[in-house]
Backbone as a printed PyTorch tensor [residue, N CA C, xyz], in Angstrom:
tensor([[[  6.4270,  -1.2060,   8.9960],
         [  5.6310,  -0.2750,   9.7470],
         [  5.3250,  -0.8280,  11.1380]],

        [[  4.6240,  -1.8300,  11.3360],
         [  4.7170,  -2.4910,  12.8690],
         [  5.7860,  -2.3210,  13.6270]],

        [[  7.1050,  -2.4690,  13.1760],
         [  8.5020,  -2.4330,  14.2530],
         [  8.4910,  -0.7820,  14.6640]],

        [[  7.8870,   0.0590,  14.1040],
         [  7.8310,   1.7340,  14.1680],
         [  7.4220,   2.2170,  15.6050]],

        [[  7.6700,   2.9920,  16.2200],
         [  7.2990,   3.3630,  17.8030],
         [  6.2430,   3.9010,  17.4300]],

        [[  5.2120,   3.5360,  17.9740],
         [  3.1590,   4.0560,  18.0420],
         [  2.3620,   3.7330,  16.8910]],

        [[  2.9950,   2.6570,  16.1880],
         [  2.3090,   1.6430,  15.3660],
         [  1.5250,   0.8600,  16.1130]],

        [[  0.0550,   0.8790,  16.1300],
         [ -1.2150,  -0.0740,  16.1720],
         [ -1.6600,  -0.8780,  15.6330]],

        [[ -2.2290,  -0.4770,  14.3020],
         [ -2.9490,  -1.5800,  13.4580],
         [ -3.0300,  -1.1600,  12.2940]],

        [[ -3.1500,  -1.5180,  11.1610],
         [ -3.4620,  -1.3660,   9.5860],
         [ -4.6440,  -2.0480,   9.1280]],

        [[ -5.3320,  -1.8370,   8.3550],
         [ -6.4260,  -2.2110,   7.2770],
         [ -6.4160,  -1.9280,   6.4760]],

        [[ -6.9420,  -2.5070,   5.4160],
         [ -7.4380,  -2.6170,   4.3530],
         [ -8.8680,  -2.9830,   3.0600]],

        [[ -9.3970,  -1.7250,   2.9870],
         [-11.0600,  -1.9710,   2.6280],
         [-10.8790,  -1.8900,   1.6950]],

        [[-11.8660,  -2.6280,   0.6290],
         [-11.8170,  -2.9290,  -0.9650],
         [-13.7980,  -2.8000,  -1.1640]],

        [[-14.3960,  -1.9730,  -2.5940],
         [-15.4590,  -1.7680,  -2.3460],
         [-15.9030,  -3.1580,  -2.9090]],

        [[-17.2110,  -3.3290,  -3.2560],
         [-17.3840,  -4.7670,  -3.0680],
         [-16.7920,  -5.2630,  -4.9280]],

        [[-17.1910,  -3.9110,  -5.3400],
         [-16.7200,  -4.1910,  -6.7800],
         [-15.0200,  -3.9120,  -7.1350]],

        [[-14.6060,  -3.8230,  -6.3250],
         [-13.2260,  -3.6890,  -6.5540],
         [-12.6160,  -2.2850,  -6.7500]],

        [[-13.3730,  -1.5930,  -7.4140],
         [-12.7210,  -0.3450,  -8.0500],
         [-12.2730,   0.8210,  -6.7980]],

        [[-12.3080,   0.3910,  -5.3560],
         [-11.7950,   1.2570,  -4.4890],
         [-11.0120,   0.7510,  -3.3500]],

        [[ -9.5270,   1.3050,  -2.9550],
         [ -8.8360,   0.6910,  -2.1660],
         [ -9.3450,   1.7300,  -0.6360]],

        [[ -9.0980,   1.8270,   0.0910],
         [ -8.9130,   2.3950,   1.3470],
         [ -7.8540,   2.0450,   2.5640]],

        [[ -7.2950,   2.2450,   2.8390],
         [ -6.1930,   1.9580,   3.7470],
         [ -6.4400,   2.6650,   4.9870]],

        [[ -6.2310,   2.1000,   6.0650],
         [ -6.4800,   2.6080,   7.6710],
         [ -5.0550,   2.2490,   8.2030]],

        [[ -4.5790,   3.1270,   9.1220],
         [ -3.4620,   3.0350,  10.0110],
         [ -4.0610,   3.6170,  11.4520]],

        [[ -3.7680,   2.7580,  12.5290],
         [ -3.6300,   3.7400,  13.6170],
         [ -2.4630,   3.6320,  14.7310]],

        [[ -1.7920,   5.1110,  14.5340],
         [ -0.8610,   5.2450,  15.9120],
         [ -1.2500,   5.6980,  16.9300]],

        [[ -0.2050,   5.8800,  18.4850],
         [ -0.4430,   6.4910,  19.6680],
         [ -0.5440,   7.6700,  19.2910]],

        [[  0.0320,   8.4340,  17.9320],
         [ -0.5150,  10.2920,  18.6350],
         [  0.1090,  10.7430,  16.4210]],

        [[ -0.2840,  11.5480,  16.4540],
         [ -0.4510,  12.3070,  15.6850],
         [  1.2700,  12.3430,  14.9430]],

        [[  2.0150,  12.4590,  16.1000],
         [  3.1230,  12.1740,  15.5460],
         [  3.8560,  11.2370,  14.9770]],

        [[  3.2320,  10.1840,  16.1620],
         [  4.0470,   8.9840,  16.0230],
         [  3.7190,   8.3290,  14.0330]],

        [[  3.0330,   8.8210,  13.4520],
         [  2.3280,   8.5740,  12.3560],
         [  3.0590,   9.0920,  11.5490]],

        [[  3.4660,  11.0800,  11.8090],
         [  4.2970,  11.7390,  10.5780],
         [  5.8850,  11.0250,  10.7430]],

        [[  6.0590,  10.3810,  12.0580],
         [  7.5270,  10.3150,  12.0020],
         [  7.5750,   8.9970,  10.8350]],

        [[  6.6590,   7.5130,  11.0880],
         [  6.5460,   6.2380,  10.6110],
         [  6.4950,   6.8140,   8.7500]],

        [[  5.2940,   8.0380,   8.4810],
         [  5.4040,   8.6990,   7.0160],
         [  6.6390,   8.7040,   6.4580]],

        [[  7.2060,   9.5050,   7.4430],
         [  8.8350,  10.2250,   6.7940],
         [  9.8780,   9.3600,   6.6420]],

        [[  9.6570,   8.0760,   7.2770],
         [ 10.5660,   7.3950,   7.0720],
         [ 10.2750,   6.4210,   5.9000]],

        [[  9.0610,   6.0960,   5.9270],
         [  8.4470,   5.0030,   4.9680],
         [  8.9430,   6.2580,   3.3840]],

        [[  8.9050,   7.3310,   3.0970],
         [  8.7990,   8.2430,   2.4790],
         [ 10.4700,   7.9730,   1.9620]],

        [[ 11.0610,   8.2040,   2.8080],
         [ 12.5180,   8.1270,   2.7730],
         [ 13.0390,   6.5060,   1.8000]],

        [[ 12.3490,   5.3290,   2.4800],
         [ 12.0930,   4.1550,   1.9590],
         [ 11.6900,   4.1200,   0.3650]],

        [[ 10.8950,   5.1120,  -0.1740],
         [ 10.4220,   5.1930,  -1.0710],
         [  9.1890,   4.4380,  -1.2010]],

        [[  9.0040,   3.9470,  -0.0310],
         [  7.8240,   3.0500,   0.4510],
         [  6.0110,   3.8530,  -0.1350]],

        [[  6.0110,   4.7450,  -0.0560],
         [  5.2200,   5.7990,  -0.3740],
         [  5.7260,   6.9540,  -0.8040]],

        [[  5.4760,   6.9410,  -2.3320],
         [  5.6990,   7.4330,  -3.1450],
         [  4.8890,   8.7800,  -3.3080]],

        [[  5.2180,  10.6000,  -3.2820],
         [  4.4600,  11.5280,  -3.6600],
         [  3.8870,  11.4690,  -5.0880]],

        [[  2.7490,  12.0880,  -4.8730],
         [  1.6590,  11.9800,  -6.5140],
         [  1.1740,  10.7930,  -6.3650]],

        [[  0.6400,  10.8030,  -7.6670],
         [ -0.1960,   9.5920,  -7.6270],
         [  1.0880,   8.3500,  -8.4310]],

        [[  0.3980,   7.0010,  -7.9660],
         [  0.7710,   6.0320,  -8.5510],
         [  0.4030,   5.5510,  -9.8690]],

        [[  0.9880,   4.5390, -10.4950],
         [ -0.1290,   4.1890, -11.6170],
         [ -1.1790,   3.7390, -10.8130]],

        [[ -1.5910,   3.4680,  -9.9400],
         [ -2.6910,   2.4640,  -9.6130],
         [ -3.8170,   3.5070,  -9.2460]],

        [[ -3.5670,   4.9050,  -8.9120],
         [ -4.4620,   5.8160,  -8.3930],
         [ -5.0000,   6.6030,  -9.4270]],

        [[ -6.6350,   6.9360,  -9.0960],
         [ -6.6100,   8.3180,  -9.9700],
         [ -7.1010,   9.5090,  -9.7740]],

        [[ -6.4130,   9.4860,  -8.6180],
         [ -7.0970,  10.7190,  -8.0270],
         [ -5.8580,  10.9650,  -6.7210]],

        [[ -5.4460,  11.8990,  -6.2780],
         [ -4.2390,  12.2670,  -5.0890],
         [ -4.9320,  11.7560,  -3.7540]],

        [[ -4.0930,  10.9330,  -3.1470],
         [ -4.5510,  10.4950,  -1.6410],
         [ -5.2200,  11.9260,  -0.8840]],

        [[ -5.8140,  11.2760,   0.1370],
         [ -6.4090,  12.3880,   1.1820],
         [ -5.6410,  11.2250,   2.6710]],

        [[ -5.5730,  12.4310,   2.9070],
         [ -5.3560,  11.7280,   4.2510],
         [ -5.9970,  12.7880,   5.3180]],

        [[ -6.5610,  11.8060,   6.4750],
         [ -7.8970,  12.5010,   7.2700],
         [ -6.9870,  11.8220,   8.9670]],

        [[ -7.3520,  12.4900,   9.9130],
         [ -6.5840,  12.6090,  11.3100],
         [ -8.0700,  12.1690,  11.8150]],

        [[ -8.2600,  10.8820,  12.4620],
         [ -9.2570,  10.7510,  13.5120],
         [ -9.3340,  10.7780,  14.5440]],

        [[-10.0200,  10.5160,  15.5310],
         [ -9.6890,  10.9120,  16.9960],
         [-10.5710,   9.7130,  17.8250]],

        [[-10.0060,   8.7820,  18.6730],
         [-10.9740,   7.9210,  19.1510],
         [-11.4430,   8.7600,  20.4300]],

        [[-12.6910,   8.8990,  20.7860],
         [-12.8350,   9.4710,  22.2800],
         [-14.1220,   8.0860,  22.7360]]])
């Protein structure tokens, strides 16, 4: 994902008890994000549905720095 055109930064939050992952990405634009998806997707890198590890379907939320 870093070598990807409008790749920024990644994180990773864990709650203190463990039982919640959270993942942060940020690109230059809205796109640059679905293109890095579709390919990671293609990769099989991220997998549709849930995983074993999930139990509940990702959300994914669009932020906006101003």
């Amino acid at each position: 994902m870093r070598q990807q055109p409008g790749f920024l930064s990644v994180g990773v939050w864990v709650t203190p008890g463990g039982d919640a992952v959270v993942t942060t990405g940020a690109f230059e634009s809205e796109e640059a994000f679905r293109a890095t998806a579709d390919l990671a997707r293609e990769m099989g890198a991220t997998p549709d549905g849930l995983s074993d590890l999930e139990v509940r379907p990702r959300e994914v939320h669009f932020l906006v720095s101003r």
